[in-house]
GUKE-867972 format. One record per atom (N, C-alpha, C): residue number from 1; residue in one letter; atom name; y, x, z. Coordinates in Angstrom, 1 decimal, always signed. Atoms other than C-alpha are relative to their C-alpha. Example, Ala and Ser with C-alpha at 12.3 -4.5 7.8 and 13.67 -1.06 7.14 Angstrom:
# residues 2
ATOM  1  a  N  -1.2  +0.9  +0.0
ATOM  1  a  CA  -4.5  +12.3  +7.8
ATOM  1  a  C  +1.2  +0.9  +0.0
ATOM  2  s  N  -1.1  -0.9  +0.0
ATOM  2  s  CA  -1.1  +13.7  +7.1
ATOM  2  s  C  +1.1  -0.8  +0.8
//
This chain:
# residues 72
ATOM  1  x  N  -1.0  -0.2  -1.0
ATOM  1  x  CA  -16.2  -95.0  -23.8
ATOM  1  x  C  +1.4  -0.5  -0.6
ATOM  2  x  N  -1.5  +0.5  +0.4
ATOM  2  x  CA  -12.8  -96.8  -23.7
ATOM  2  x  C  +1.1  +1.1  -0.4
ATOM  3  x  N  -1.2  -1.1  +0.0
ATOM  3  x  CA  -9.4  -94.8  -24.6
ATOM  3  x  C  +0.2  +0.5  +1.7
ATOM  4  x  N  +0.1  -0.5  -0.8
ATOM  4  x  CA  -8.9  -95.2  -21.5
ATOM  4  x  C  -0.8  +1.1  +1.3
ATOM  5  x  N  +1.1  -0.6  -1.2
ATOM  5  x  CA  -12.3  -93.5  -19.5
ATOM  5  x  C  +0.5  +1.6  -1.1
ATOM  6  x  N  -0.1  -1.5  +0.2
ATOM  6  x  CA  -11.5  -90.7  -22.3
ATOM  6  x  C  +0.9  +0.3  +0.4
ATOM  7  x  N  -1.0  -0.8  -0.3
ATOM  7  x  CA  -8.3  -89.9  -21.4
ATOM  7  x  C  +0.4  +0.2  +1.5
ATOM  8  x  N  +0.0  -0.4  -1.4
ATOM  8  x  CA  -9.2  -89.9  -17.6
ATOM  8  x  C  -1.3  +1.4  -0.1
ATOM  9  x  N  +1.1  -1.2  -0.1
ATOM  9  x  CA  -12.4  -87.7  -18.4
ATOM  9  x  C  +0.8  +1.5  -0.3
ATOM  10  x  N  -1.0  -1.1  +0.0
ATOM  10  x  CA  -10.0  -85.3  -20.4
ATOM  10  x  C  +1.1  +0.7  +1.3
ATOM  11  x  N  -0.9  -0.5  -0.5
ATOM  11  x  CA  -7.5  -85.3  -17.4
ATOM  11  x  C  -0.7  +0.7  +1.4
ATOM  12  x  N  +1.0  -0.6  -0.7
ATOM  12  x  CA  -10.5  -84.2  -15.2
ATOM  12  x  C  -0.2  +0.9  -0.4
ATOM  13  x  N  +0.0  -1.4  +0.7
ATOM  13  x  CA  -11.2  -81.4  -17.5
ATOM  13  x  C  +1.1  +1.1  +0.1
ATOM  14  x  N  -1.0  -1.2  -0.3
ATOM  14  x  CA  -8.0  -80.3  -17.2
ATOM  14  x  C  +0.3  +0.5  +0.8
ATOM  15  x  N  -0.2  -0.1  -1.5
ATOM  15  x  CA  -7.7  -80.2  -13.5
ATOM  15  x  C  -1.0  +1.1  +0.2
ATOM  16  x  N  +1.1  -1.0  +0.0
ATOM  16  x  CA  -10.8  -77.5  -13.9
ATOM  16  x  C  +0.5  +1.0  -0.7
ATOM  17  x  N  -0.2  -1.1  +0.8
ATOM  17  x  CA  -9.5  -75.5  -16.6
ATOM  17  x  C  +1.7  +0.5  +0.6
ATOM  18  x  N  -0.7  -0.6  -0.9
ATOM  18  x  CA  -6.3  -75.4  -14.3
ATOM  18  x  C  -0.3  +1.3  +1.3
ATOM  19  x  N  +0.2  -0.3  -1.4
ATOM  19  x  CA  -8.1  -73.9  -11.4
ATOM  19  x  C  -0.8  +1.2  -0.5
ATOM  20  x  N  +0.8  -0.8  +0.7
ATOM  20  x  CA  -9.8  -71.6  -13.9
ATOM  20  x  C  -1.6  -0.1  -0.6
ATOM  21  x  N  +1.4  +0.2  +0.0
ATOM  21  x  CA  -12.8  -73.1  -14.8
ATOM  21  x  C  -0.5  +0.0  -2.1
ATOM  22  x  N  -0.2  +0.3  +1.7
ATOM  22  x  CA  -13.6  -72.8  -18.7
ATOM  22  x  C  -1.1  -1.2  -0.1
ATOM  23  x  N  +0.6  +0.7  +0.8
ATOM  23  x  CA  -14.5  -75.4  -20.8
ATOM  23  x  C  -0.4  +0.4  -1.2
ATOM  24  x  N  +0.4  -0.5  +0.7
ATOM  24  x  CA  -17.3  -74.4  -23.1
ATOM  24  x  C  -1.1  -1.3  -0.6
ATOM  25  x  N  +0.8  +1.3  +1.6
ATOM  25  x  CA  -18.9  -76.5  -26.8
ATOM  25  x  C  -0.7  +1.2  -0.4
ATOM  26  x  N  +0.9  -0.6  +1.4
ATOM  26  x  CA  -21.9  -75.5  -28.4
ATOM  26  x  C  +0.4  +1.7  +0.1
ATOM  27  x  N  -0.5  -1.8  -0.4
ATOM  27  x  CA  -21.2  -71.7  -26.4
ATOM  27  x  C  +1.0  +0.5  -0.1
ATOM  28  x  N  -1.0  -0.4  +0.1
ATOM  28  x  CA  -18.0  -71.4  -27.1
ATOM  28  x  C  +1.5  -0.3  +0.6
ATOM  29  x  N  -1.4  +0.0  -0.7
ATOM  29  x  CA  -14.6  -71.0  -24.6
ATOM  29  x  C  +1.4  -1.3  -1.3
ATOM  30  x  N  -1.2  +1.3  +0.8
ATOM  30  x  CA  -12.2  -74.6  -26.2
ATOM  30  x  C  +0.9  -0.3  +0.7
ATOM  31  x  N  -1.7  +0.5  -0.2
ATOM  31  x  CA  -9.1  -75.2  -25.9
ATOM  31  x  C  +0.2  -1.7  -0.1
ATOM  32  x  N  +0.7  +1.6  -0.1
ATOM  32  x  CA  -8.4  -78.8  -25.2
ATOM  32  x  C  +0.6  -0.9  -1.4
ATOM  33  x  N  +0.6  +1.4  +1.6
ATOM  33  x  CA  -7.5  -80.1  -29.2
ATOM  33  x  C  -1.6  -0.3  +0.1
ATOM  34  x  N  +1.5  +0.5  +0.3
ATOM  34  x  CA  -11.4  -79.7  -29.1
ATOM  34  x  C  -0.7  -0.8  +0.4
ATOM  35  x  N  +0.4  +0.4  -1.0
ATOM  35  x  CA  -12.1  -81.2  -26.3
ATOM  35  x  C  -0.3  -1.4  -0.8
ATOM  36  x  N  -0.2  +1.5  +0.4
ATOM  36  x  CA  -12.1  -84.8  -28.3
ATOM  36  x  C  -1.6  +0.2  -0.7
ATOM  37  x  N  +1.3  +0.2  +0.3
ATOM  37  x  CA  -15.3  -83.6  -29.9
ATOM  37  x  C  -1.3  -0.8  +0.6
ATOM  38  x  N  +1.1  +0.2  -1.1
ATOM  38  x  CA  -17.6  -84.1  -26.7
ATOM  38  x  C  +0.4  -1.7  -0.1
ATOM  39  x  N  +0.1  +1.1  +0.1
ATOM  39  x  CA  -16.7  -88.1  -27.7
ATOM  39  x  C  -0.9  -0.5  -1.5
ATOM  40  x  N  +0.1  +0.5  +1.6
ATOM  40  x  CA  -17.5  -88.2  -31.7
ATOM  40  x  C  -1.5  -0.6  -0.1
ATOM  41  x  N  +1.0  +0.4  +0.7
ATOM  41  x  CA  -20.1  -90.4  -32.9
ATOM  41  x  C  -0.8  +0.4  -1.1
ATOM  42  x  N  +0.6  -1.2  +1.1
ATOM  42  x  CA  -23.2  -88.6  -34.8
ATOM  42  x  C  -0.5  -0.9  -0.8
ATOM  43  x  N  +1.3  +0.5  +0.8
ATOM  43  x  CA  -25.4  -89.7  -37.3
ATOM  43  x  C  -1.0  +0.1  +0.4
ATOM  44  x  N  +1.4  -0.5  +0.1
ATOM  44  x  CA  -28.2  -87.9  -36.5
ATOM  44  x  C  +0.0  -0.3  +1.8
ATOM  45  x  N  +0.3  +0.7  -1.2
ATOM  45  x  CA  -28.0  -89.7  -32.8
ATOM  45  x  C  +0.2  +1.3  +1.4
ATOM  46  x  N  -0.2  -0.8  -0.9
ATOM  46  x  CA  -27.0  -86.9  -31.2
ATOM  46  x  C  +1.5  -0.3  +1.0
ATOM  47  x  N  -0.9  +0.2  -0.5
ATOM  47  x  CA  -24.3  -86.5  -28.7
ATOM  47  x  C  +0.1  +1.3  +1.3
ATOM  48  x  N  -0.1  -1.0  -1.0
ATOM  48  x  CA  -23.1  -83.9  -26.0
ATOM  48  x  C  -0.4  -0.5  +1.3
ATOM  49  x  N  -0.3  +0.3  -1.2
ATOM  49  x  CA  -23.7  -83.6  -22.5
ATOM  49  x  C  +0.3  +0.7  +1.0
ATOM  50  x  N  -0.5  -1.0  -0.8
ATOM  50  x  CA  -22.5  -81.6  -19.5
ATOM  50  x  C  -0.8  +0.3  +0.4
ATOM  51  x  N  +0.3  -0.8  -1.3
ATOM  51  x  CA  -23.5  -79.2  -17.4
ATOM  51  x  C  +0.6  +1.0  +0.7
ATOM  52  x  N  -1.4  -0.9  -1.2
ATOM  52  x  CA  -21.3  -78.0  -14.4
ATOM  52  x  C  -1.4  +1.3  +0.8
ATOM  53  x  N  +0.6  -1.4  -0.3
ATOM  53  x  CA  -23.0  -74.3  -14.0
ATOM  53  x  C  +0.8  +0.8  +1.5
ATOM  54  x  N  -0.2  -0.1  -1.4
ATOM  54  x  CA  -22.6  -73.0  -10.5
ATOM  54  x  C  -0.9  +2.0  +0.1
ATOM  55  x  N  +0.4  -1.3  -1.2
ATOM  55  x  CA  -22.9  -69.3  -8.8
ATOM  55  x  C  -0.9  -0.3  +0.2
ATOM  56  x  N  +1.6  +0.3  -0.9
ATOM  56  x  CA  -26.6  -68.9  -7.6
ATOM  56  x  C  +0.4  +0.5  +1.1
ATOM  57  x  N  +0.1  -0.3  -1.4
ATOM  57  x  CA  -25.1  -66.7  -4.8
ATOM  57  x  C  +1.1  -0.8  +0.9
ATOM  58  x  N  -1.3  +0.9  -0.7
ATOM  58  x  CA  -21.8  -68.9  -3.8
ATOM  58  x  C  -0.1  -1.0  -0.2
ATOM  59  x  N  +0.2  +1.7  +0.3
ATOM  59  x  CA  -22.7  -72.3  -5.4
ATOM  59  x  C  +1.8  -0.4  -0.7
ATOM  60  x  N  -1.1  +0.0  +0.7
ATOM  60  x  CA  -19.5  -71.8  -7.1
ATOM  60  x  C  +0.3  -0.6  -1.1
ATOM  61  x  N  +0.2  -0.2  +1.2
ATOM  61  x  CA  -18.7  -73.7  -9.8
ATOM  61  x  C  +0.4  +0.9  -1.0
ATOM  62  x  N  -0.3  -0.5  +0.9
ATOM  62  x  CA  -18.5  -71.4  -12.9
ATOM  62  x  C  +0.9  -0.2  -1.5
ATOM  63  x  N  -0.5  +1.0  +1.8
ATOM  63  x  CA  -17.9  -73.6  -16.1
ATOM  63  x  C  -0.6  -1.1  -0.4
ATOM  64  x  N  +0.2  +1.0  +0.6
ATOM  64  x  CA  -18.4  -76.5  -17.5
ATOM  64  x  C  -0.5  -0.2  -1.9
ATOM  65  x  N  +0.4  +0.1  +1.7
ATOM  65  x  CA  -20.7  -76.5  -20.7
ATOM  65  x  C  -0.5  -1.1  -0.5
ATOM  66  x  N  -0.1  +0.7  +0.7
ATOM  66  x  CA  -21.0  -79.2  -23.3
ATOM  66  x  C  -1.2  +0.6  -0.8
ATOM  67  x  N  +0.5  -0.3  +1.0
ATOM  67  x  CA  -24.0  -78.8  -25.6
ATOM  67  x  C  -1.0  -1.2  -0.8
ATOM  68  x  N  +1.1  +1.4  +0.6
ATOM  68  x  CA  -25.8  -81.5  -28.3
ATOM  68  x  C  -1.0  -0.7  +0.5
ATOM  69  x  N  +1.3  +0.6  -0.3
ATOM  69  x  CA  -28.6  -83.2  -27.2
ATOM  69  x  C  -0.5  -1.3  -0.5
ATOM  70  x  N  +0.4  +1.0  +0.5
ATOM  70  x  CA  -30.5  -85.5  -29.6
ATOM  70  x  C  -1.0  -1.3  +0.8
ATOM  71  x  N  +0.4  +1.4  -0.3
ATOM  71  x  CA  -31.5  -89.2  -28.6
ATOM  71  x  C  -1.1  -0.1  -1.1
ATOM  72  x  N  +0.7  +0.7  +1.1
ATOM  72  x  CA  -34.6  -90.4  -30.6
ATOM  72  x  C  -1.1  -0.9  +0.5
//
């Protein structure tokens, strides 16, 4: 991803974590310096991916979790 697709994805994140939605790495509530992780290049071919978690009784979204998920 170009500078630029990250720093529209980031400003999408932010527009969530405005409205109250947390943004959560690897189970943990991040602030957005961290946010630049969910881009970093692994070794071990891994890489993050989302999942926008929703209310079962409102379909609300809840949060936005990030967690590794290995390629092999």
């Amino acid at each position: 991803m170009n500078e630029n697709g990250k720093d529209s994805y980031i400003a999408g994140l932010k527009r969530y974590r405005e409205r109250g939605i947390p943004i959560v790495i690897d189970g943990e509530v991040c602030t957005e310096p961290d946010w630049n992780r969910i881009f970093e290049a692994r070794e071990d071919n891994s890489f993050y991916m989302a999942d926008f978690v929703s209310d079962d009784k409102t379909g609300r979204l809840t949060e936005i979790r990030f967690d590794r998920v290995y390629h092999k």
